[in-house]
OpenMM code with the backbone's topology and positions (N, CA, C; nanometers):
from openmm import Vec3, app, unit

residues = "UNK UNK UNK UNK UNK UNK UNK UNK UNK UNK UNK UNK UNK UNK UNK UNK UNK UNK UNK UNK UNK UNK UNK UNK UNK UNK UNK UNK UNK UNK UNK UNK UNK UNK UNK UNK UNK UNK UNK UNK UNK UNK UNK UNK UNK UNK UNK UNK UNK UNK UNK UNK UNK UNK UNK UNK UNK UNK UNK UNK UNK UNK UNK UNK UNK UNK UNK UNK UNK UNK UNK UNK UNK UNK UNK UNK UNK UNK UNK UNK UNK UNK UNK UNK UNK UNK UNK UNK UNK UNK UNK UNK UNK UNK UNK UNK UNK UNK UNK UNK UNK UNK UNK UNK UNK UNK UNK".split()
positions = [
    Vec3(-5.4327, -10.1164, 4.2588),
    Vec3(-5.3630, -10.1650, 4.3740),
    Vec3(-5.3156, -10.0474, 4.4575),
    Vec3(-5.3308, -10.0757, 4.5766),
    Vec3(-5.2717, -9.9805, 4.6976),
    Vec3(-5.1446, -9.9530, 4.7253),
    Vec3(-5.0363, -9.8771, 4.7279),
    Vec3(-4.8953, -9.8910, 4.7223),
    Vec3(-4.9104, -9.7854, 4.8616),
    Vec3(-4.8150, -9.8335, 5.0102),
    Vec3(-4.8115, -9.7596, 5.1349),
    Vec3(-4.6474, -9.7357, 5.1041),
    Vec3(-4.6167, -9.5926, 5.0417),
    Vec3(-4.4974, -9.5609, 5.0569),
    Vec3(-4.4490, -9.5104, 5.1936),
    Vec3(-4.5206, -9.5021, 5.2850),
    Vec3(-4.4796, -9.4429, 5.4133),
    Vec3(-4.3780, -9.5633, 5.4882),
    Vec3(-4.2815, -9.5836, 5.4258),
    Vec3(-4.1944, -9.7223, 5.4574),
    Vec3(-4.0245, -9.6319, 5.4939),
    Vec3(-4.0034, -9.6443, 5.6092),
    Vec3(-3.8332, -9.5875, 5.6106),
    Vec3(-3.7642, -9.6719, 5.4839),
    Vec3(-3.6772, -9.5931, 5.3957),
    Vec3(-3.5311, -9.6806, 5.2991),
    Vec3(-3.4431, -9.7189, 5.4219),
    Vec3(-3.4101, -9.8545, 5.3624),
    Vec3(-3.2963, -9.9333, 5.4631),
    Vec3(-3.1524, -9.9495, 5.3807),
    Vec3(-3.0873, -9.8987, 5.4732),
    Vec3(-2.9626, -9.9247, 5.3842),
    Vec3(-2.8552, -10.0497, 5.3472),
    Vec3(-2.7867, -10.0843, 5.3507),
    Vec3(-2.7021, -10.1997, 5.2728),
    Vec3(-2.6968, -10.2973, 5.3772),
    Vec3(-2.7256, -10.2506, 5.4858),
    Vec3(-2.7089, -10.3318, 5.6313),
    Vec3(-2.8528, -10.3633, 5.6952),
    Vec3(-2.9513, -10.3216, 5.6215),
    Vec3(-3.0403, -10.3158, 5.6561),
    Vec3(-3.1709, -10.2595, 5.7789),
    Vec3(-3.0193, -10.1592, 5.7878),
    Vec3(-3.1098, -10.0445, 5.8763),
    Vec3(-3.1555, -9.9428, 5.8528),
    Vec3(-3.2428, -9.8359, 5.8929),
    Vec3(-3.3065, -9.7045, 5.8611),
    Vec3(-3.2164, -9.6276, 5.7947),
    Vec3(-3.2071, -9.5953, 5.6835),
    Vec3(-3.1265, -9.5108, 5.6141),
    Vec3(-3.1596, -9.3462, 5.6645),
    Vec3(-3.0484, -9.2817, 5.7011),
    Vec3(-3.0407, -9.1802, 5.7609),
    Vec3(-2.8955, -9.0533, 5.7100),
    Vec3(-3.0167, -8.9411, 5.6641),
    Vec3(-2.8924, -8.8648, 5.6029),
    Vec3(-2.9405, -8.7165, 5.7016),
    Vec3(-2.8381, -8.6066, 5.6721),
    Vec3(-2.8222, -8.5096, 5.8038),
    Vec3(-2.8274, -8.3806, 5.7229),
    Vec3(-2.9292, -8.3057, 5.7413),
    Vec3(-3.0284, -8.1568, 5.6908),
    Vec3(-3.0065, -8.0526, 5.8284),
    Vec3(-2.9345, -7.9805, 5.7842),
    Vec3(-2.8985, -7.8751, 5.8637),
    Vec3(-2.8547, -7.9258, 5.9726),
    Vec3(-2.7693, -8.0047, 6.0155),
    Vec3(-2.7005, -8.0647, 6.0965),
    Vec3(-2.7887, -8.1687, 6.1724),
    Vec3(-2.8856, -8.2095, 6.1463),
    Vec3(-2.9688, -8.3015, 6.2454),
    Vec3(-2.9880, -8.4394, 6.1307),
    Vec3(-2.9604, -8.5303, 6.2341),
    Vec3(-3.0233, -8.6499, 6.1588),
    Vec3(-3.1355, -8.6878, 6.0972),
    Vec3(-3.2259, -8.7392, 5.9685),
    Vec3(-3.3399, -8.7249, 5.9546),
    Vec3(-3.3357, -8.8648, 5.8776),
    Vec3(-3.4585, -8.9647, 5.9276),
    Vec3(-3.4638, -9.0822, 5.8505),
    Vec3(-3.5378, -9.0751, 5.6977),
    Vec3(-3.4510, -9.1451, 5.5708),
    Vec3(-3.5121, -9.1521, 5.4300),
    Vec3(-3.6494, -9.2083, 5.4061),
    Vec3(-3.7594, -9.1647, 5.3931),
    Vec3(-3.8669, -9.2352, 5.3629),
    Vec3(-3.8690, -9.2603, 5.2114),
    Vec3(-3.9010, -9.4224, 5.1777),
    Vec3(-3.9530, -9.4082, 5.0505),
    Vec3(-4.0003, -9.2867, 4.9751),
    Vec3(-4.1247, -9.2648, 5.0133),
    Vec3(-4.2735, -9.2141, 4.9872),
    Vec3(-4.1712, -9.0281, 4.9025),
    Vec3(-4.1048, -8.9979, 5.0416),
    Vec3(-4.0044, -8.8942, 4.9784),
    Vec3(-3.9359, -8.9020, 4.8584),
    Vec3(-3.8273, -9.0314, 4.8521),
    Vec3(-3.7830, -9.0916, 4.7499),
    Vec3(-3.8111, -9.0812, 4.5845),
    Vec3(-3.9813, -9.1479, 4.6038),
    Vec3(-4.0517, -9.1896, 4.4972),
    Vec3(-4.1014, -9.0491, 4.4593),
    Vec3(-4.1335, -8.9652, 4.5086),
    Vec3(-4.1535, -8.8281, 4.4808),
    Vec3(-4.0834, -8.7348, 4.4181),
    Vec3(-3.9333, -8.7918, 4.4527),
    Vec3(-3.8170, -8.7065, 4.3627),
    Vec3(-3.8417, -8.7180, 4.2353),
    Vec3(-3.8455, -8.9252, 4.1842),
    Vec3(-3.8349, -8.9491, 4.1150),
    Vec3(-3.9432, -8.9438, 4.0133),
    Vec3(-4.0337, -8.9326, 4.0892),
    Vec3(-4.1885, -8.8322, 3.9808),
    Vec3(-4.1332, -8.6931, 3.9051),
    Vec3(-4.0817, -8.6892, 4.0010),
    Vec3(-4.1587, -8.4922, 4.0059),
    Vec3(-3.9876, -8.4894, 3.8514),
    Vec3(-3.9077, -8.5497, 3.8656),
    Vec3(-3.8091, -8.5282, 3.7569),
    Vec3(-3.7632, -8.6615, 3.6623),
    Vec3(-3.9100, -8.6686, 3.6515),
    Vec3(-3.9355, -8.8386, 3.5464),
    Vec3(-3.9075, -8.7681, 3.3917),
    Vec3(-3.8608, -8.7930, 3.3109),
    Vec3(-3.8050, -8.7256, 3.1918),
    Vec3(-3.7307, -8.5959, 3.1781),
    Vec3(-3.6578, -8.5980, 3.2629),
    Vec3(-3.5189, -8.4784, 3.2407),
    Vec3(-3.4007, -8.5734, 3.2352),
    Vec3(-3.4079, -8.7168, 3.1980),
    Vec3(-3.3055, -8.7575, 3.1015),
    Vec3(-3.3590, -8.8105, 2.9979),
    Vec3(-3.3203, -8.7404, 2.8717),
    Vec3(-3.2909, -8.7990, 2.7468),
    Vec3(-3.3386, -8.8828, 2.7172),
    Vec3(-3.2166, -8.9836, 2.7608),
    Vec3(-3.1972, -9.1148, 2.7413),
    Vec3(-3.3112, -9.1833, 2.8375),
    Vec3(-3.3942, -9.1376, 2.8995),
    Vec3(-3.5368, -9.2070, 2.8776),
    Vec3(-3.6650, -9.2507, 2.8482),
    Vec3(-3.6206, -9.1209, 2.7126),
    Vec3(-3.7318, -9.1628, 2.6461),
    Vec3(-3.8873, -9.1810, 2.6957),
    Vec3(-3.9220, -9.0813, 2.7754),
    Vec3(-4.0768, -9.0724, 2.7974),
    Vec3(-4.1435, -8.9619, 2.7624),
    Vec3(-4.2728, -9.0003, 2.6838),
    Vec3(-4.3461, -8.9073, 2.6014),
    Vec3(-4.4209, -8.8689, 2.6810),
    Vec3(-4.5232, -8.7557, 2.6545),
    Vec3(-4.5812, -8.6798, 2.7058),
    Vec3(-4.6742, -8.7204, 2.7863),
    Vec3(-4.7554, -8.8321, 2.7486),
    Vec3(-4.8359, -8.8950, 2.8416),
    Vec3(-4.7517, -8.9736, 2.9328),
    Vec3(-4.6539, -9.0291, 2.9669),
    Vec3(-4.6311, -9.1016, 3.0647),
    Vec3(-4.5375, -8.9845, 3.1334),
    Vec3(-4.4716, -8.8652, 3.1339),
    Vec3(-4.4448, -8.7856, 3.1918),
    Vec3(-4.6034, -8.7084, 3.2694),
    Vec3(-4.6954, -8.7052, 3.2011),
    Vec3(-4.7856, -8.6739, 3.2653),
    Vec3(-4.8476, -8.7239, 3.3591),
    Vec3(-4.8573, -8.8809, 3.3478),
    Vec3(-4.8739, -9.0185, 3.3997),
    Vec3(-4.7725, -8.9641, 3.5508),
    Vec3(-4.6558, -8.9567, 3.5828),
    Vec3(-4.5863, -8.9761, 3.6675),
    Vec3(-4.5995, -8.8424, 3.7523),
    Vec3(-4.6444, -8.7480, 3.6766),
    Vec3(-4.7024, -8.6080, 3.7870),
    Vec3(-4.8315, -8.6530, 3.8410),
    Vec3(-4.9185, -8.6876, 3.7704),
    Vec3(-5.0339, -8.7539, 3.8608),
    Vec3(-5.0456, -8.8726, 3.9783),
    Vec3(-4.9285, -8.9111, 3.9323),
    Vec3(-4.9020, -9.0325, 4.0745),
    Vec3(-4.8069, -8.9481, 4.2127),
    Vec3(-4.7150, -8.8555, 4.1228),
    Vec3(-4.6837, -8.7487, 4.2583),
    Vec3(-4.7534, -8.7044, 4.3125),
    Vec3(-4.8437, -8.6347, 4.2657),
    Vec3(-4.9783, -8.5353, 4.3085),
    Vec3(-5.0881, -8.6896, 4.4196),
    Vec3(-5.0537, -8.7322, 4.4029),
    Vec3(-5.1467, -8.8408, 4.4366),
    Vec3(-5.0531, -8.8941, 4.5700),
    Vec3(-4.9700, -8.9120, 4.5851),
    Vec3(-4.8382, -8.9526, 4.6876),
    Vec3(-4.8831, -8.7984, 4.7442),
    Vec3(-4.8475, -8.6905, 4.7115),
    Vec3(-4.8976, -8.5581, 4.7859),
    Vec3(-5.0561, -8.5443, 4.8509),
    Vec3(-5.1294, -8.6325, 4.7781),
    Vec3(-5.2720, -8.5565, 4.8522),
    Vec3(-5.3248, -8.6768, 4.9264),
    Vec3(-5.2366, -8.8147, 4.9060),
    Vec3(-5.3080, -8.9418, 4.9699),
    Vec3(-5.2169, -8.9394, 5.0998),
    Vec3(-5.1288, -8.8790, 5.1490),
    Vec3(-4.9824, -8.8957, 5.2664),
    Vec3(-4.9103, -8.9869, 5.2056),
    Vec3(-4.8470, -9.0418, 5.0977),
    Vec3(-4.7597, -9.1356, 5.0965),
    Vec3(-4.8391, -9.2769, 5.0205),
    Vec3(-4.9798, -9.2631, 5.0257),
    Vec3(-5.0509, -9.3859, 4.9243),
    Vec3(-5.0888, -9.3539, 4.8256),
    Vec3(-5.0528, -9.4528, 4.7025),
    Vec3(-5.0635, -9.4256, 4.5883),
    Vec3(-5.1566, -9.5652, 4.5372),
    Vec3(-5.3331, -9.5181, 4.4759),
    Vec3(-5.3762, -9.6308, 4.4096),
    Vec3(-5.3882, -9.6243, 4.2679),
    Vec3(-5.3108, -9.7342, 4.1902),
    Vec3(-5.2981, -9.7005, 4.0869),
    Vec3(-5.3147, -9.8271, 4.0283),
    Vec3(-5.3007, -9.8356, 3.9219),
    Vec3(-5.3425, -9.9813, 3.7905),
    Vec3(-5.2303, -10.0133, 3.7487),
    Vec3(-5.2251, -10.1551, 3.6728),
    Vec3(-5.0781, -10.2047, 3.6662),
    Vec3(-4.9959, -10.1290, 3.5286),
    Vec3(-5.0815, -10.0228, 3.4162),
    Vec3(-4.9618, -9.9532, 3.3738),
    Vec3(-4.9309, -9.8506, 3.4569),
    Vec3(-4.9727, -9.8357, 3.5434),
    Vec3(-4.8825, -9.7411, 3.6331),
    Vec3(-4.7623, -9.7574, 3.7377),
    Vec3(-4.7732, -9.8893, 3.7420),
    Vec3(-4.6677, -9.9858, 3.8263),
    Vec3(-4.5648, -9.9989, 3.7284),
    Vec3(-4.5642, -9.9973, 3.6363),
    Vec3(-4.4797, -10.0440, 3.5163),
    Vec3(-4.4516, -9.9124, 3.5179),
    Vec3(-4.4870, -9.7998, 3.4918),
    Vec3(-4.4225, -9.6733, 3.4663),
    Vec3(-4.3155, -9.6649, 3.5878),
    Vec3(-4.4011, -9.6654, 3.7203),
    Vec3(-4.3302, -9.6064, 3.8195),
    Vec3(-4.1897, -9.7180, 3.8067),
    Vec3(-4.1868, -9.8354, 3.8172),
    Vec3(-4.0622, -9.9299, 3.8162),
    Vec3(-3.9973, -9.8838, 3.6964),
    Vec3(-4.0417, -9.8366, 3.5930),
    Vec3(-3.9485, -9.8205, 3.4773),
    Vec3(-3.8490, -9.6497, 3.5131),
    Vec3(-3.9437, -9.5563, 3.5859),
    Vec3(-3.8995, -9.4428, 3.6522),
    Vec3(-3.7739, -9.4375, 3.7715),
    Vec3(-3.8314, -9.5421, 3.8521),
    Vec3(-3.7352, -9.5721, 3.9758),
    Vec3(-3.6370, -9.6360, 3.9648),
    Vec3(-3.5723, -9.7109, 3.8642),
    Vec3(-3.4969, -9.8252, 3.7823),
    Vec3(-3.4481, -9.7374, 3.7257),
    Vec3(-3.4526, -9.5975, 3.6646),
    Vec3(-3.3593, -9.5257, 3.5954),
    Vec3(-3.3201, -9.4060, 3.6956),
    Vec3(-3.3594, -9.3950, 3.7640),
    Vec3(-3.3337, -9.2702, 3.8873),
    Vec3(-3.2574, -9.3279, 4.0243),
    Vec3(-3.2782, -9.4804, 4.0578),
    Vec3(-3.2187, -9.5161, 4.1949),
    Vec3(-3.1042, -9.6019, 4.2107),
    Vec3(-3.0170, -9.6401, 4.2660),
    Vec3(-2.8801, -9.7513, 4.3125),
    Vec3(-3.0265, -9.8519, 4.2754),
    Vec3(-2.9266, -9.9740, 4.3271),
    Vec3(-3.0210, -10.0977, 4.3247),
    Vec3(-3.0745, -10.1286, 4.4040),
    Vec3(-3.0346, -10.0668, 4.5551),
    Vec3(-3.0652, -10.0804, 4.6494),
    Vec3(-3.2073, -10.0141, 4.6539),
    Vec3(-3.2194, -9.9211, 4.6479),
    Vec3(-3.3145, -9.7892, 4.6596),
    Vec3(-3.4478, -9.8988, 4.5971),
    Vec3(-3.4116, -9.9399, 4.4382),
    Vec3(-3.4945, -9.9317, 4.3341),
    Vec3(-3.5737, -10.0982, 4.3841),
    Vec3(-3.4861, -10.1858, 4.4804),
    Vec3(-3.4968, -10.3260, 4.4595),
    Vec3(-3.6345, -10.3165, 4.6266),
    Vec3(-3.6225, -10.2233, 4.6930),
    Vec3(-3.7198, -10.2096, 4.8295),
    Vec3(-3.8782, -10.1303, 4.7118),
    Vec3(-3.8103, -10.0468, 4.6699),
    Vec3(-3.9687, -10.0093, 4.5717),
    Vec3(-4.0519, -10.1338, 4.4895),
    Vec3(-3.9480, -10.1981, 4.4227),
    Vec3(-3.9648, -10.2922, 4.3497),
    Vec3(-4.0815, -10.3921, 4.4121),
    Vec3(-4.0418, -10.4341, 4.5252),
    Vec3(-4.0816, -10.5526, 4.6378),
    Vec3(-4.2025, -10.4549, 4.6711),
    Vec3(-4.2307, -10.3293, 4.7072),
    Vec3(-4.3567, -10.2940, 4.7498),
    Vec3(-4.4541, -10.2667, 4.6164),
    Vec3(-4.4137, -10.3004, 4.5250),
    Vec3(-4.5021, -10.2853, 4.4188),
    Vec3(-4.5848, -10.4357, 4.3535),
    Vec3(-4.4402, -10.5578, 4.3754),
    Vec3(-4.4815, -10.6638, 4.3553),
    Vec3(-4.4903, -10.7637, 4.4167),
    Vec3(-4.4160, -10.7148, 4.5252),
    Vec3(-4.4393, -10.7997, 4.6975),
    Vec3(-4.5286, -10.8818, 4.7741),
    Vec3(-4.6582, -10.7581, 4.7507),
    Vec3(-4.7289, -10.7826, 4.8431),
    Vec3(-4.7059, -10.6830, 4.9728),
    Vec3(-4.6232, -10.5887, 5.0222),
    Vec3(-4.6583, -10.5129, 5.0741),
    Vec3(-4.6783, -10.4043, 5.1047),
    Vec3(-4.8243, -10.3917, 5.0482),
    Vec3(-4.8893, -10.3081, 5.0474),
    Vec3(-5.0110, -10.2664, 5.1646),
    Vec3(-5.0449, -10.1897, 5.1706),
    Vec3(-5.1627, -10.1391, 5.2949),
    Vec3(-5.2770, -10.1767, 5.2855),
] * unit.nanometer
topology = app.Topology()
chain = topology.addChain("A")
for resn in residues:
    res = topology.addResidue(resn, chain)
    for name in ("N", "CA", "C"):
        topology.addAtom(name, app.Element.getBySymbol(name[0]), res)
């Protein structure tokens, strides 16, 4: 399945979530987001992911890096990434990933 992370995060009000980098405003993209949460998928403990699914979650970064923001992947990889983003995001963050994974919108 096709996942188009190139989606602005909306915040509690449901507008463009927007935080400020060297004094200028800059809107949150998913696609950014989901990248954090790759790139530092098992530096807690307490989540318990072994070597292959830490490896699993650098290859879907690398893949978010070389596709602009699309990631095609198979449904244990949907399950990784929701089990990744569910331990790294508010609910807010984790519940807009969630919906583009099982939503339907996708690219």
């Amino acid at each position: 399945m096709k996942i188009n992370l190139n989606r602005p995060l909306l915040d509690f009000k449901g507008n463009e979530a927007i935080k400020v980098v060297n004094g200028k405003e800059v809107k949150q993209y998913l696609r950014d987001m989901v990248s954090e949460a790759l790139y530092a998928a098992g530096s807690n403990p307490q989540q318990g992911l072994n070597m292959s699914k830490k490896l699993r979650a650098y290859k879907m970064l690398q893949q978010i890096i070389n596709n602009r923001g699309v990631l095609d992947i198979e449904t244990e990889d949907a399950t990784l990434l929701k089990e990744i983003c569910a331990d790294f995001f508010v609910s807010g963050a984790y519940g807009q990933i969630y919906d583009l994974i099982e939503g339907g919108n996708k690219e």
